[in-house]
C-alpha positions in Angstrom: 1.6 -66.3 55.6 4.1 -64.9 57.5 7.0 -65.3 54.9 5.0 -63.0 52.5 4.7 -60.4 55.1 8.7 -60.6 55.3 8.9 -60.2 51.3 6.3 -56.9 51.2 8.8 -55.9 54.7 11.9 -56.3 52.9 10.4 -54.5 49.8 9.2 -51.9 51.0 12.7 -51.2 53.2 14.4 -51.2 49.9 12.2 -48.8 48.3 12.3 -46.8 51.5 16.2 -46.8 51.1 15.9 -46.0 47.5 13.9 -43.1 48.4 15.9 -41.9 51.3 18.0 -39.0 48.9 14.9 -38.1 47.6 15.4 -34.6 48.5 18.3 -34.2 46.5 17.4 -33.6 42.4 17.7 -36.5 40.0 16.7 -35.0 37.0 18.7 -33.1 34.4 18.6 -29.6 34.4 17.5 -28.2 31.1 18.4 -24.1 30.2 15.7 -21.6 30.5 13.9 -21.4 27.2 14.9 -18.1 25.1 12.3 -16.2 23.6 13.0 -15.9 20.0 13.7 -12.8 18.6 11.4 -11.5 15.8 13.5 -9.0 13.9 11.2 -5.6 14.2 9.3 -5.1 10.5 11.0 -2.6 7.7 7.9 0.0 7.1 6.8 -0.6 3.7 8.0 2.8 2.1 5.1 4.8 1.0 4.8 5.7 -2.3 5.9 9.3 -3.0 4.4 10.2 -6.7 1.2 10.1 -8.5 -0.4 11.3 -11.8 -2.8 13.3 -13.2 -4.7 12.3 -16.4 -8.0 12.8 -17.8 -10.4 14.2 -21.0 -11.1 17.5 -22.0 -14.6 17.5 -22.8 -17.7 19.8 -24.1 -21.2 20.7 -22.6 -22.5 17.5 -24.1 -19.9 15.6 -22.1 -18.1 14.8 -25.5 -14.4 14.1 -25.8 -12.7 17.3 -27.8 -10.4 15.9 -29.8 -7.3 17.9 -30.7 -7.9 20.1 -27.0 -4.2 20.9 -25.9 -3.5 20.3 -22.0 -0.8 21.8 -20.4 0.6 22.5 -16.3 1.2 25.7 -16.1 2.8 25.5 -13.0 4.4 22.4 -11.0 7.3 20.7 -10.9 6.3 20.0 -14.6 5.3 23.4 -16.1 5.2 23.8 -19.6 4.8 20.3 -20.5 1.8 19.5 -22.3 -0.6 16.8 -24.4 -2.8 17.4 -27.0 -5.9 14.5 -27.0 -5.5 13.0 -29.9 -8.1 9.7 -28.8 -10.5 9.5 -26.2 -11.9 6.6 -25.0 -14.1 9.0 -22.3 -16.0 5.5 -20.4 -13.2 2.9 -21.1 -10.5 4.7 -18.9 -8.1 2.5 -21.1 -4.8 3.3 -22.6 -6.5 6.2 -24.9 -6.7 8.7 -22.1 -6.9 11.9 -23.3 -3.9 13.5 -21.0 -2.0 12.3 -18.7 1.2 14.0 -16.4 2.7 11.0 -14.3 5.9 11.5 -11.6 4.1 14.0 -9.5 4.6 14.7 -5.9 1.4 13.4 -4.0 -0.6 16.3 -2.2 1.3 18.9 -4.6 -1.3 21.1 -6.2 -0.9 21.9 -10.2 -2.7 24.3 -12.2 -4.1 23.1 -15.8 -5.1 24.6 -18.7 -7.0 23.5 -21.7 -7.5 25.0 -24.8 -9.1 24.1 -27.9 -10.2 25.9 -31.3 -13.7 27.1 -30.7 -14.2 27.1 -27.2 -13.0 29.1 -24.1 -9.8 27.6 -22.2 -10.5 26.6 -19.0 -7.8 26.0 -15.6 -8.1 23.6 -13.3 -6.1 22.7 -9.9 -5.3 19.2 -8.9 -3.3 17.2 -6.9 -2.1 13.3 -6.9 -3.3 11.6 -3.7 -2.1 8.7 -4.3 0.1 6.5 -6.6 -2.8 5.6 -8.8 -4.0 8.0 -11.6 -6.1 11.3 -9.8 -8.8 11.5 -13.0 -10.4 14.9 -14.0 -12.8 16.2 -16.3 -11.7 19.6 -18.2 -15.1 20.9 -18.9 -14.4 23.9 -21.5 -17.5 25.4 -23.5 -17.9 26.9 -26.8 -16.9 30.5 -27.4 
């Protein structure tokens, strides 16, 4: 028995001695990890314009057709529209006036006129890039 106690002595004395600059460091040194950089967002740009559109319409909440629409003041006075079509509850491509490329938050002044009936103003303002929809109510003279 005593020569295996020899072997385990001599094995252990050479893992001792394999072990003896175990203070000193093996490994590889690998660089300290860099945080990627995330390039900061670009701000979407907000949108800057809106429009205006809508129907001139009666007490009966009927479309008048031929009713002329016009800013009176803006960065557009003096244009104007007369409804020709109105398609008053489909809101499709029949609107009945429509100013587009206006400042947002800018109030305008309308005015609506027809034969038969009293003109009526309005003030409105695009708050945001979509259409801003109004109702011109004007009644019968």
């Amino acid at each position: 028995m005593r020569p295996i106690l020899l072997i385990f002595a001599l094995l252990y004395a050479a893992l001792l001695s394999g072990c003896s600059d175990a203070s000193e460091q093996r490994f590889p040194t690998y660089p300290t990890p860099i945080e990627p950089t995330v390039p900061a967002a670009t701000p979407t740009p907000q949108p800057t314009i809106g429009s205006i559109a809508g129907f001139v319409i009666d007490a009966f909440d009927e479309c008048i057709i031929g009713a002329r629409v016009e800013m009176i003041d803006g960065p557009q006075a003096g244009t104007s529209f007369v409804q020709t079509v109105c398609g008053f509850w489909d809101y499709g491509d029949d609107l009945g006036y429509s100013f587009h490329n206006l400042p947002l938050g800018i109030s305008v002044t309308i005015r609506a006129t027809a034969e038969g009936y009293k003109s009526s103003e309005i003030s409105a303002a695009p708050t945001n890039p979509f259409q801003y929809t109004t109702m011109i109510l004007l009644a019968k003279e």
